[in-house]
C-alpha positions in Angstrom: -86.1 131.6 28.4 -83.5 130.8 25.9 -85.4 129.9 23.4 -87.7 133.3 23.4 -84.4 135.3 23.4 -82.3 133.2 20.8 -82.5 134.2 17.1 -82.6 137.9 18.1 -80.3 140.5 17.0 -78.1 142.3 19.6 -80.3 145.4 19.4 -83.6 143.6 19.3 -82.4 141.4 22.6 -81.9 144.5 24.0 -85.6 145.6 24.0 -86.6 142.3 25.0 -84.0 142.0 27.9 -85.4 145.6 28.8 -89.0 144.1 30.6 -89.2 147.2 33.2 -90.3 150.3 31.8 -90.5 152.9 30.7 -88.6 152.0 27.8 -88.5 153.7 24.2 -87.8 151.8 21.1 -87.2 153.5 17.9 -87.6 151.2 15.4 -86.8 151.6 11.8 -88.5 150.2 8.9 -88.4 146.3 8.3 -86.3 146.1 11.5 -88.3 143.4 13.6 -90.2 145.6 15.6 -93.3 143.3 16.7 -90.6 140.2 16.7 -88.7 142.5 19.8 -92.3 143.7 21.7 -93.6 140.3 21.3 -90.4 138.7 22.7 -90.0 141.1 25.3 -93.5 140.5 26.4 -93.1 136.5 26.2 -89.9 137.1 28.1 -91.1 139.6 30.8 -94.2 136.7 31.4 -92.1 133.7 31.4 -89.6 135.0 33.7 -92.4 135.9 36.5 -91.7 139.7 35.9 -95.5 139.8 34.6 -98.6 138.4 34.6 -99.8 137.4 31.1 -103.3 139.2 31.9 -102.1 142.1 33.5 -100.5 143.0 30.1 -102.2 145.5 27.8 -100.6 145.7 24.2 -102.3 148.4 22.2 -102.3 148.9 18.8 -103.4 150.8 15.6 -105.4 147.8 13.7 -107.7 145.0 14.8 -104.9 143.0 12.1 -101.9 144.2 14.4 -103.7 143.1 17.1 -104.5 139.9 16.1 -101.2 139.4 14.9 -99.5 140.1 18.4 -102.1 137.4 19.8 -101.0 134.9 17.5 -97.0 135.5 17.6 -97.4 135.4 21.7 -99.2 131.9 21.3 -96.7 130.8 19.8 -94.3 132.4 22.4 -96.4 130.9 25.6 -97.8 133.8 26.3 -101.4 133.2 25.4 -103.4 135.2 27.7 -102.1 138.6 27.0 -104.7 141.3 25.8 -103.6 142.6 22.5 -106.4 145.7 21.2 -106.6 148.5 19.5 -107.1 152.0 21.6 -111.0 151.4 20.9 -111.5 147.9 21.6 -109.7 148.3 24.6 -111.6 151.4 25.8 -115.5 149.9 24.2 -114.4 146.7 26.8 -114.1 148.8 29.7 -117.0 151.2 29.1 -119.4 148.4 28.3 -118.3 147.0 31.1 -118.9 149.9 33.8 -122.0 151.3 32.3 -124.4 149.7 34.3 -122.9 150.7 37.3 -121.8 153.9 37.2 -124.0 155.6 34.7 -126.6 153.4 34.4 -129.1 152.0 31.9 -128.5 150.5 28.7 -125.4 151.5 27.0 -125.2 153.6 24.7 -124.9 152.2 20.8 -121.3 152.9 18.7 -121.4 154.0 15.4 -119.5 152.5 12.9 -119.5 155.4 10.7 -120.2 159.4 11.0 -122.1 159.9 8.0 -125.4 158.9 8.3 -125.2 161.5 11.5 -123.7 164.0 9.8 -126.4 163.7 7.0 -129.0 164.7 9.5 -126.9 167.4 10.6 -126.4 168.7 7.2 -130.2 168.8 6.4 -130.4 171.0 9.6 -128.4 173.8 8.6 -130.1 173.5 5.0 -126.4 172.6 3.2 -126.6 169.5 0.7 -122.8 168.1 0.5 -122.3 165.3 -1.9 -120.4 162.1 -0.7 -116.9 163.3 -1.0 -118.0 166.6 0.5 -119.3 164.7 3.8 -116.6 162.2 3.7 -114.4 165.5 4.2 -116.8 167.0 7.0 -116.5 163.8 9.3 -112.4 163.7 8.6 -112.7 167.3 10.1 -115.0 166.9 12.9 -112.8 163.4 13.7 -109.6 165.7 14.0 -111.1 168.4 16.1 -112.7 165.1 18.7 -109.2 163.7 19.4 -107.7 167.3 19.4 -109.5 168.2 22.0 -111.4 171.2 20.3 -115.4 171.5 20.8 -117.4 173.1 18.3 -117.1 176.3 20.0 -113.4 176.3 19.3 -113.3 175.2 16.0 -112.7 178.2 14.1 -110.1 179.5 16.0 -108.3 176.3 16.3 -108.4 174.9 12.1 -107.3 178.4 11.3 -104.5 178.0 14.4 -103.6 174.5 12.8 -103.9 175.6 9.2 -106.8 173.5 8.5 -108.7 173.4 5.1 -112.0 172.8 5.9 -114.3 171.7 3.1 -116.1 175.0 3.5 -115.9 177.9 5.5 -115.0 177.0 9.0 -117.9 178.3 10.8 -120.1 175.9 8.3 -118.4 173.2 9.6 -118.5 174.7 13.3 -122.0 174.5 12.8 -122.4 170.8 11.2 -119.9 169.8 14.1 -122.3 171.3 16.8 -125.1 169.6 14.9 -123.4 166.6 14.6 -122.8 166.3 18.8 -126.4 167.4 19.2 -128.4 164.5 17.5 -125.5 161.7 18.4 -126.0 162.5 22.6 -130.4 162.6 21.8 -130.0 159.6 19.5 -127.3 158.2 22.7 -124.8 157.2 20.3 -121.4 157.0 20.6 -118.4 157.4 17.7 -114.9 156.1 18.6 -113.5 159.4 20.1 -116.0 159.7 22.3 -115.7 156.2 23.4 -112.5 157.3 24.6 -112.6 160.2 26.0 -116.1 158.7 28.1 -113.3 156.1 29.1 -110.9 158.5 30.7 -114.1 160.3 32.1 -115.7 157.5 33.8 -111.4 156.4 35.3 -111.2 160.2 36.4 -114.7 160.9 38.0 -115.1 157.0 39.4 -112.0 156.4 41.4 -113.2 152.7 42.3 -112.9 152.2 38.4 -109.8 153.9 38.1 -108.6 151.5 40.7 -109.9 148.4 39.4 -108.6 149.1 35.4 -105.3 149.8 37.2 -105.3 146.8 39.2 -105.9 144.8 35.9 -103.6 146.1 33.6 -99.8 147.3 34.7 -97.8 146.7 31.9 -98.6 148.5 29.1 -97.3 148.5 25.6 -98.5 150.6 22.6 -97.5 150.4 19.0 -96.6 152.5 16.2 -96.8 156.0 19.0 -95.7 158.2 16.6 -99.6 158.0 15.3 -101.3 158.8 19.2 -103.2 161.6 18.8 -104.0 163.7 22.0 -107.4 162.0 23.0 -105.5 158.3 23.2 -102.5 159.8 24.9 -105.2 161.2 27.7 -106.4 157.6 27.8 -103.5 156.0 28.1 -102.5 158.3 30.9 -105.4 157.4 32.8 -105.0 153.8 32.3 -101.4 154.2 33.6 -102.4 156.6 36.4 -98.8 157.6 37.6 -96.8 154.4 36.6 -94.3 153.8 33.8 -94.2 150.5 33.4 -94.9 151.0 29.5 -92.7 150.6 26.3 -93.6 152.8 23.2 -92.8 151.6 19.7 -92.7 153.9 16.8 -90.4 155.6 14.0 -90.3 159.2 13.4 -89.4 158.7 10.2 -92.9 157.8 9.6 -94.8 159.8 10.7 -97.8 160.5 8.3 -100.8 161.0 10.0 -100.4 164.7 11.8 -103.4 165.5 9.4 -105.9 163.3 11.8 -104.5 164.7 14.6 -101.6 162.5 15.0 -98.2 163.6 17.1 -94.8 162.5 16.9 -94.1 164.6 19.8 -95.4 162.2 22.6 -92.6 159.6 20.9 -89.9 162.3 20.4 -89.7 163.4 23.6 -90.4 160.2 25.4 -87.2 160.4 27.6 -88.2 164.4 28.4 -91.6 163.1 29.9 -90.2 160.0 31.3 -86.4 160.6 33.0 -84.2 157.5 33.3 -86.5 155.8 30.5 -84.2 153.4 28.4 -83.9 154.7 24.1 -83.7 151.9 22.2 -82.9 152.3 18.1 -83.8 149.3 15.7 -82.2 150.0 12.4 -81.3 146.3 10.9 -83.6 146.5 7.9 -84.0 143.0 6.8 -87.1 143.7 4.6 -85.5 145.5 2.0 -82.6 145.1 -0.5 -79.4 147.6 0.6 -80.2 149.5 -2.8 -83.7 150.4 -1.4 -82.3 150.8 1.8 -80.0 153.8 0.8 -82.7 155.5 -1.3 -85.0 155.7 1.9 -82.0 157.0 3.8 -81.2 159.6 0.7 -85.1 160.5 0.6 -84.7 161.4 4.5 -81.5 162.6 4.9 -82.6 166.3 4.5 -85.4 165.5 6.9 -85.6 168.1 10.3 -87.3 164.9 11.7 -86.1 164.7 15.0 -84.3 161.3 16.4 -84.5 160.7 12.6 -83.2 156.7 11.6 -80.7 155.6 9.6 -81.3 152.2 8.1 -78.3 149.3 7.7 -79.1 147.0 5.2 -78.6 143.2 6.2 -79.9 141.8 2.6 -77.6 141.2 -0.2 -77.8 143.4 -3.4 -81.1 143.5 -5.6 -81.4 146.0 -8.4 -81.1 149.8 -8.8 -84.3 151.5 -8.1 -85.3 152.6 -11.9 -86.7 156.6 -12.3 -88.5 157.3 -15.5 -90.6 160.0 -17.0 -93.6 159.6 -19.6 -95.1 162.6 -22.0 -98.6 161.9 -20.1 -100.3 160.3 -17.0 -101.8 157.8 -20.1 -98.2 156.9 -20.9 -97.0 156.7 -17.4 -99.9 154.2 -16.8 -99.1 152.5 -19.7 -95.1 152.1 -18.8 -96.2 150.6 -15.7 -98.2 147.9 -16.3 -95.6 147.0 -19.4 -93.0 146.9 -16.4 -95.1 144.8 -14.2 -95.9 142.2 -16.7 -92.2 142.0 -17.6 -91.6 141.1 -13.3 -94.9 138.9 -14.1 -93.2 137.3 -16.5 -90.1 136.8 -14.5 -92.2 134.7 -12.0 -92.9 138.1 -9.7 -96.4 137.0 -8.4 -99.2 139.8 -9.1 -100.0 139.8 -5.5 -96.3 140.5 -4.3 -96.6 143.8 -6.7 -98.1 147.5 -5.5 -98.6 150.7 -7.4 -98.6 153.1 -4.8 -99.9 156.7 -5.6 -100.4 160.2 -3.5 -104.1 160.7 -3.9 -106.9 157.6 -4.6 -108.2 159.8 -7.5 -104.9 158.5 -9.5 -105.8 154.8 -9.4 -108.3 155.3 -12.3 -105.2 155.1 -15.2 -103.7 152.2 -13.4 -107.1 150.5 -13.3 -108.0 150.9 -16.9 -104.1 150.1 -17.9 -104.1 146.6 -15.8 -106.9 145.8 -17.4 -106.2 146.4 -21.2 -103.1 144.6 -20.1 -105.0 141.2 -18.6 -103.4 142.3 -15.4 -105.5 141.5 -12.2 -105.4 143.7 -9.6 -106.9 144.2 -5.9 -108.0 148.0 -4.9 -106.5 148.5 -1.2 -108.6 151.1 1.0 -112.0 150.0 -0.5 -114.2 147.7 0.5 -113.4 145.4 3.4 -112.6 141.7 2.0 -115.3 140.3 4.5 -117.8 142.7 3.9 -117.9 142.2 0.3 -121.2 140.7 -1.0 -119.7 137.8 -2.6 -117.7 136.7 0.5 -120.0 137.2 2.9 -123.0 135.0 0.7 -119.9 132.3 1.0 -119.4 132.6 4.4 -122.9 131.7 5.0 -123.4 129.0 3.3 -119.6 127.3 4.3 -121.3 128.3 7.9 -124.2 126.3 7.2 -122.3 123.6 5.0 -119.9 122.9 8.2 -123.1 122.7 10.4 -123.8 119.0 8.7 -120.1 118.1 7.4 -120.0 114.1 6.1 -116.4 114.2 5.9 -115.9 115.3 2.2 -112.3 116.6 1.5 -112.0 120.3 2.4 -110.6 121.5 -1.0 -113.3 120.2 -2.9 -115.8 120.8 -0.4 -114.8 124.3 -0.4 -115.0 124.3 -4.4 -118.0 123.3 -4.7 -119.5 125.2 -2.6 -117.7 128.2 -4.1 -118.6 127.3 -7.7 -122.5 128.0 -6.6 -121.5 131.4 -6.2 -119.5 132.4 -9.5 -115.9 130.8 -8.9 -115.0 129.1 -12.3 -112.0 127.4 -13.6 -110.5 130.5 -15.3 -111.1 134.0 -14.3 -113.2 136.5 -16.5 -112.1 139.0 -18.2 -112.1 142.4 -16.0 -113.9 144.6 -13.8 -116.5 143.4 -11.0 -117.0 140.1 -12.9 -113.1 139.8 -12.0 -113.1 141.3 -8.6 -115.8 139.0 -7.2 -113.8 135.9 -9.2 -110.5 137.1 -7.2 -112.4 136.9 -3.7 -114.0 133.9 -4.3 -110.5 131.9 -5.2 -108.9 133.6 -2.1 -111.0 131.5 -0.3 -110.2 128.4 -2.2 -106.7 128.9 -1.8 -107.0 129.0 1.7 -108.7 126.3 2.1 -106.3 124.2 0.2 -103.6 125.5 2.2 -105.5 124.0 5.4 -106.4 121.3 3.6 -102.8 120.1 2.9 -102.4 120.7 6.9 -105.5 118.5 7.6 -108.1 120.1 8.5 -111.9 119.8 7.4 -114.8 122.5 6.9 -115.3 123.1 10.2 -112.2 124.4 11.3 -112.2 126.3 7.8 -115.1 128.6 8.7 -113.7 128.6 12.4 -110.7 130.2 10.4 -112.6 132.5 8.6 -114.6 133.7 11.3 -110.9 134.5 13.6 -110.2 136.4 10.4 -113.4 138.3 9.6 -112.7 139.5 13.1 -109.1 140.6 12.9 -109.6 142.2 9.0 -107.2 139.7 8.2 -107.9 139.3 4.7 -106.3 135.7 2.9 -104.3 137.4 0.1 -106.2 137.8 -3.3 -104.2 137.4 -6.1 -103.5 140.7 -8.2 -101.6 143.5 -8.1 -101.8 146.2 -5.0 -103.1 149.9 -6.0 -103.3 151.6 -2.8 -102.6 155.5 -1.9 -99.7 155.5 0.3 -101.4 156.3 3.4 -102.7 153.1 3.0 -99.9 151.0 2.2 -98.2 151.7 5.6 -97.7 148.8 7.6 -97.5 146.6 4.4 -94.8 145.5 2.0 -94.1 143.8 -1.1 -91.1 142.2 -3.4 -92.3 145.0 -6.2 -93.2 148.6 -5.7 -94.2 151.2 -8.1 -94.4 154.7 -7.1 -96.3 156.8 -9.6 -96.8 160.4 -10.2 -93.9 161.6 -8.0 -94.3 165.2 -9.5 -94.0 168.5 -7.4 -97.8 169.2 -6.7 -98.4 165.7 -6.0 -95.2 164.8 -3.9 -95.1 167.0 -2.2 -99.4 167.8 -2.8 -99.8 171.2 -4.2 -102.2 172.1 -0.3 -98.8 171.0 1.7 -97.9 174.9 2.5 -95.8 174.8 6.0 -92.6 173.7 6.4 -94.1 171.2 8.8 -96.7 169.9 6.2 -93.8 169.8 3.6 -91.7 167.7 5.8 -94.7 164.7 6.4 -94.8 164.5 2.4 -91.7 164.0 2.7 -91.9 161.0 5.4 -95.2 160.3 3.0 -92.2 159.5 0.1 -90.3 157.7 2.4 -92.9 155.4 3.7 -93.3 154.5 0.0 -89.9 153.7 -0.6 -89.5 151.5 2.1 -92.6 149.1 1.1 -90.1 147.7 -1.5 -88.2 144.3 -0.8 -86.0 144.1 -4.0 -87.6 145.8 -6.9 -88.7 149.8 -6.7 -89.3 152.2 -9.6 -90.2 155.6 -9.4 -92.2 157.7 -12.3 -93.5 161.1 -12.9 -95.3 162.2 -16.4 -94.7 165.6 -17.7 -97.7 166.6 -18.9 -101.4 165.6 -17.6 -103.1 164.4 -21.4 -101.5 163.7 -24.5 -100.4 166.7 -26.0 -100.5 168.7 -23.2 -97.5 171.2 -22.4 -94.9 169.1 -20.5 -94.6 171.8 -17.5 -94.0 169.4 -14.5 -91.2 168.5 -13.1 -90.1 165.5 -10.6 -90.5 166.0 -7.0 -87.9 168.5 -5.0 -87.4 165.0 -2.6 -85.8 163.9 -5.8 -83.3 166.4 -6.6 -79.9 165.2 -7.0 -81.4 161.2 -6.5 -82.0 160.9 -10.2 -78.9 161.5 -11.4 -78.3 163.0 -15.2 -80.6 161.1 -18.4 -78.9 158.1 -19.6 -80.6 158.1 -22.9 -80.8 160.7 -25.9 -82.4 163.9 -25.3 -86.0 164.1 -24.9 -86.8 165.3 -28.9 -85.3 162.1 -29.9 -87.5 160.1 -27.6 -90.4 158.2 -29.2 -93.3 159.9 -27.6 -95.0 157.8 -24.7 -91.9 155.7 -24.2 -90.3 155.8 -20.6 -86.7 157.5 -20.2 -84.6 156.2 -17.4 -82.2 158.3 -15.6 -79.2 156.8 -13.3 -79.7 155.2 -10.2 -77.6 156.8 -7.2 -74.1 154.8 -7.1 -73.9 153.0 -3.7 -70.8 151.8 -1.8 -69.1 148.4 -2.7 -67.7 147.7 0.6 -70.7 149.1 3.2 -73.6 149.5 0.8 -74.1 153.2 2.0 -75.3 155.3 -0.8 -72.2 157.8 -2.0 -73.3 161.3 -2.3 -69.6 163.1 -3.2 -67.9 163.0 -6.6 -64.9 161.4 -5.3 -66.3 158.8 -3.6 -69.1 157.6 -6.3 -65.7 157.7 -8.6 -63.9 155.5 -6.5 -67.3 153.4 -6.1 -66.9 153.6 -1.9 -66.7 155.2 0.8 -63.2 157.5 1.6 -63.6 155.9 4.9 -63.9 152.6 3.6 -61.0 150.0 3.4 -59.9 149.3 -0.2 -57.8 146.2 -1.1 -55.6 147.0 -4.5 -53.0 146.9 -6.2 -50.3 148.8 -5.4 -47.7 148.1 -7.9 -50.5 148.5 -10.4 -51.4 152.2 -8.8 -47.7 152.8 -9.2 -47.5 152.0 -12.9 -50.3 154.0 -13.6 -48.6 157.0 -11.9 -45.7 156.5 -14.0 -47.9 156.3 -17.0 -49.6 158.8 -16.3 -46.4 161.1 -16.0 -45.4 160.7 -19.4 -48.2 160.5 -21.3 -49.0 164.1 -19.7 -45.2 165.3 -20.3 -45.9 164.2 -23.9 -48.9 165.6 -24.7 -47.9 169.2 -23.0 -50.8 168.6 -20.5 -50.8 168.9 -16.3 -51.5 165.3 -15.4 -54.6 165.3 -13.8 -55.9 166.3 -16.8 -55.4 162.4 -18.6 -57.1 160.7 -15.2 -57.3 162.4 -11.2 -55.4 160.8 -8.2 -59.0 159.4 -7.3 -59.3 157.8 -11.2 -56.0 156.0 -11.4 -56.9 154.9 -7.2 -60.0 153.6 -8.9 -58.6 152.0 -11.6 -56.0 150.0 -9.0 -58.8 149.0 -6.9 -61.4 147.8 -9.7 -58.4 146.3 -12.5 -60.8 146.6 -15.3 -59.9 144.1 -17.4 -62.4 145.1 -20.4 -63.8 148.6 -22.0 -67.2 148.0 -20.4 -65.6 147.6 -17.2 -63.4 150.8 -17.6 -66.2 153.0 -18.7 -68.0 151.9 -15.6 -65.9 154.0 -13.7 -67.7 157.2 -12.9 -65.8 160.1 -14.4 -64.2 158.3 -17.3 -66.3 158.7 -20.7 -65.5 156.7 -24.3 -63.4 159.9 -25.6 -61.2 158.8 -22.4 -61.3 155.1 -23.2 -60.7 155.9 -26.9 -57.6 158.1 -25.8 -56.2 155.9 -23.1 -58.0 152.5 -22.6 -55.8 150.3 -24.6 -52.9 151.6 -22.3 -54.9 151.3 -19.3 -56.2 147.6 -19.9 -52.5 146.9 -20.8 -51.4 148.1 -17.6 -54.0 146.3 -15.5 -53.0 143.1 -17.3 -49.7 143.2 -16.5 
């Protein structure tokens, strides 16, 4: 028992202490959130509170899933089920087809568009890709919303939907789509749910026996449930609370898909008694990061909104640059990444985050004029890639007759059959496929060095193929940043933080303003030490430079350190301040006084006295001389500054916000002299 519980924090004991539900945690970005469920779970089992198989964690991600098997492995608790809403639901359905419905069960679709295609040609309406891509987004919204096709009208223009056509259209399609999925006995993932929940609520003998199974229920991330999986978990809990939520308002950024933060917000409403528990030790990121995500939210009407406490020690100011052009900004970038590169940043610890996946196209063609590898995020699956999967077959078939050859070069040779060289190609495909390829060498030389052989390697890849747990590819991250939730690296650029884009130009309601915001701060957050923000004035070169940084921005930025624009070299980046952040607590300062005196008024300060006293004196005369009222040589808050920092050079002194060179020119010899002694 000790050793589940030791090496938590105070508040992450907490949840793990708290193994009776229902119990709430609100956990804050890079807090530990899966270290306090999967403790609490280990803990809960190993003190005879629960069985391991009568727990049912659910979450978002086959990944996650897999992840929370592995950690509670490791934590003797190896026969807990960890799914996703879908897996968890597809088990049980399969499972009590035969008996209660009967026949042969019906066949899931993987994907809604070849359906939707023969809907389409129905109705006599040709959509192209993007076009159907955007029906099945709609028709998946209105399935775990609850609305048939009958409704749908009146519900998108309820919601303030924009359907990719008039609303009837896709009423239509929907109606189509439902039609030829129940002839063709099909099933998508909403309906496996909500055939789930039917079978529970129509089949009491079901109900009873899911129920029996599975009494202890966590679910991750539940500020993403939509309303079809909070009917299913409902049913599966049938009256109980023995169930602990996880999630963070604060990021909340899928209310698009049908996705509420209300079931997490007013957990305690629906569930009286239930225990709140707030996670906000961010040890992922650097306290500079740490108070820009706080500064991003702050004027968030998020409610139970987090504020993060930084527990790492200080990295570098989060940079904030414009360009003339997108071009420029592009270029910027990957001139700032190979700088980190060059620093010993690894490529695949870098991201370039963006609002829409239609901006990746400059950051693609600038990484690769640069010789900059780089991994698109949200395409294709790793393990469905051609190249991987033609590897995984023949390692599959290779381990079938293994004579003991090392793994590594095993694995290479194999490998080099199927394009992996010495030294990677140039670009494009060529270099995509080349990236893959050594992903899988690298892991295998990694389990090499622990001792294992081919079979065990392809037993690994196999566990991975079927969590989505990809072996990291070296290159650089460009992923939208509804993507890169859940993820987080030591380098983050966000790009094209423009209004119109940040928040997006469709984002109309104050609701829909507010989940760009979260959107922002979900990007922020993905940094460990290094974060830099951009925006580029104009679209092209030459274009009128009519755009301005995102409102989520305003008074962040701080004023342009460098010249004026006109004196700018065109193309070249110009960085503005970084806010000023608290010496003592790390808390970004917001009021003049305190970013002068470089903490918090609340903070304690240890200076000088005798030195504060001087200076008043000083101060005095040099105001009586010069026929001036003495705050106008240096403030009270200056001169306490001065005590408390002692500069003891000009750089030092004009460090102090508020006091300029025509300042240090007038007074600084005086001052340093003081401060010496």
């Amino acid at each position: 028992m000790d050793d589940v519980l030791s090496g938590l924090d105070p508040e992450q004991r907490e949840v793990a202490e708290a193994v009776r539900g229902p119990v709430c945690v609100l956990a804050g970005a890079g807090t530990g959130k899966t270290r306090a469920i999967t403790h609490r779970i280990a803990h809960a089992v190993r003190t005879g509170v629960v069985d391991a198989p009568s727990v049912l964690a659910v979450t978002f991600t086959t990944r996650a899933a897999g992840e929370l098997r592995q950690r509670l492995r490791a934590l003797g608790a190896p026969g807990v089920q960890a799914r996703t809403f879908h897996a968890a639901a597809l088990r049980q359905l399969t499972y009590f087809w035969p008996r209660v419905i009967g026949g042969e069960a019906p066949s899931v679709i993987e994907s809604k568009l070849p359906v939707l295609v023969e809907a389409c040609r129905q109705i006599r309406k040709n959509p192209d890709r993007s076009e159907l891509r955007d029906i099945a987004a709609e028709v998946e919204w209105a399935k775990v919303s609850q609305v048939g096709p009958e409704d749908y009208v009146a519900a998108a223009a309820k919601h303030h939907r924009t359907p990719p056509g008039s609303p009837e259209e896709v009423a239509r399609l929907y109606e189509a789509y439902e039609r030829i999925r129940r002839e063709r006995h099909l099933v998508d993932f909403e309906t496996i749910l909500e055939l789930t929940a039917a079978v529970m609520t129509e089949h009491q003998e079901v109900a009873a026996q899911i129920r029996q199974q599975y009494r202890y229920f966590v679910v991750d991330e539940f500020q993403d449930v939509n309303p079809l999986q909070k009917l299913l978990l409902d049913t599966w809990l049938g009256g109980r609370d023995d169930i602990c939520v996880v999630g963070d308002p604060n990021q909340t950024i899928y209310s698009f898909t049908g996705a509420s933060p209300r079931y997490l917000t007013n957990f305690a409403v629906e569930h009286p008694g239930a225990a709140v528990i707030r996670l906000v030790r961010d040890y992922r990121s650097t306290p500079q990061v740490v108070n820009l995500a706080n500064l991003v939210i702050a004027k968030s009407k998020t409610t139970n909104r987090l504020e993060l406490i930084a527990q790492r020690p200080d990295g570098p100011k989060p940079v904030f640059s414009d360009y003339d052009d997108e071009p420029a900004e592009a270029a910027g970038v990957a001139r700032a990444i190979r700088k980190l590169m060059d620093k010993g940043v690894p490529s695949r610890e870098i991201a370039v985050l963006f609002r829409v996946n239609s901006q990746s196209e400059s950051y693609e063609e600038a990484l690769s004029k640069a010789e900059i590898p780089y991994v698109l995020r949200g395409a294709e699956r790793f393990f469905e890639r051609p190249e991987v999967r033609q590897a995984v077959v023949l390692l599959r078939g290779a381990a079938r007759s293994a004579a003991g050859e090392p793994l590594a070069s095993e694995v290479h040779h194999i490998l080099a059959g199927v394009g992996l060289t010495p030294s990677p190609p140039g670009g494009g495909k060529a270099r995509e496929k080349w990236e893959s390829l050594k992903a899988l060498a690298d892991l295998a030389e990694d389990m090499a060095a622990d001792g294992a052989d081919l079979p065990a390697f392809v037993a690994e890849l196999e566990r991975r193929a079927s969590e989505q747990h990809a072996p990291p590819v070296e290159g650089v991250t460009l992923a939208s940043l509804h993507a890169a939730k859940g993820l987080e690296w030591d380098a983050v650029f966000l790009v094209g933080v423009t209004d119109g884009m940040m928040p997006i130009i469709y984002a109309e309601t104050p609701e829909q303003i507010e989940e760009e915001r979260r959107l922002l701060y979900v990007g922020v957050t993905r940094a460990r030490e290094h974060l830099s923000l951009s925006w580029a004035l104009a679209r092209a070169p030459g274009g009128r430079k009519s755009r301005r940084p995102s409102r989520f921005l305003d008074g962040l930025t701080g004023r342009a350190s460098t010249p004026p624009r006109m004196s700018t070299p065109a193309g070249e980046r110009r960085q503005v301040a970084a806010p000023v952040s608290c010496r003592v607590c790390a808390k970004t300062l917001v009021a003049a006084a305190e970013q002068k005196l470089g903490r918090c008024a609340t903070c304690p300060a240890d200076y000088d006295e005798a030195l504060l006293e001087r200076l008043k004196v000083w101060r005095t005369a040099t105001a009586k001389e010069a026929k001036i009222p003495p705050y106008v040589v240096f403030t009270d808050v200056t001169l306490q500054a001065i005590a408390e920092r002692a500069p003891a050079t000009e750089q030092e002194l004009l460090s102090i916000a508020g006091i300029g060179r025509v300042k240090v020119d007038r007074y600084g010899e005086a001052v340093l002299g003081l401060c010496r002694g």
